[in-house]
N, C-alpha and C positions, 0 to 999 in steps of 0.2 A: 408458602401457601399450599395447602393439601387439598386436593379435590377425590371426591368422589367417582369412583366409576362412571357413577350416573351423572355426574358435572361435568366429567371430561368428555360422556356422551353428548351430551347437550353443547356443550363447547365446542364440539368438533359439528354437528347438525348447523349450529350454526354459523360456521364460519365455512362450508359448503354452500347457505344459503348468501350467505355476504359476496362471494367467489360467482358466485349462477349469478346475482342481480347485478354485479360489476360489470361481467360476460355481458347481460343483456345490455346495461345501459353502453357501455362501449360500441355496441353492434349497431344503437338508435341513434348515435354520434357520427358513424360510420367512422370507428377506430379498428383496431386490429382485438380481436377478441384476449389476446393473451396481453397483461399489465406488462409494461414498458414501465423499468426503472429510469430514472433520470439520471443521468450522469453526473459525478461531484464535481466542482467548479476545475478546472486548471489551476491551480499554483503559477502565481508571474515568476519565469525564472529571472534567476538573481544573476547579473552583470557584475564581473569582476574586470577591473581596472590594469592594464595591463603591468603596470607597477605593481600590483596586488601578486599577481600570474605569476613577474620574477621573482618578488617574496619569497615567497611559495616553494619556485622551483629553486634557487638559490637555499634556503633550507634543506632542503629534499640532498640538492648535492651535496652540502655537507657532508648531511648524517650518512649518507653513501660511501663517501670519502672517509669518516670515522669509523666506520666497522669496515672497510677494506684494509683501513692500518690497523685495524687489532687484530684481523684475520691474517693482516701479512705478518706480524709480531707472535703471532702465536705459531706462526709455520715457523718461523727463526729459530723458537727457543725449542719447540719440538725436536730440529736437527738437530 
């Protein structure tokens, strides 16, 4: 979309007047003159089952385990 100098004028006039009537009407509310966004919802955290947990770490120690024997194999054949 390509605007004119004079459009973006007019675009920006009035989105100062949008900005002033929001000010006022918050002020006959008796809000805070400055917009207050709303917060996005929380996310429910997700509950993992403690069987899930040992999964998990039970993998984890694997692969830990696997690359400390290839780390310890490769210093062997290095000497």
């Amino acid at each position: 979309m390509n605007l004119t100098a004079t459009q973006l004028r007019r675009a920006a006039a009035l989105q100062e007047k949008i900005e002033a009537l929001q000010a006022e009407l918050a002020s006959m509310l008796g809000e805070s003159a400055a917009p207050t966004k709303s917060k996005p919802a929380k996310k429910k955290k997700r509950n993992m089952s403690a069987a899930a947990r040992k999964r998990i770490a039970d993998a984890q120690k694997a692969r830990w385990a696997k690359q400390k024997a290839a780390t310890a194999a490769a210093e062997k054949k290095g000497k």
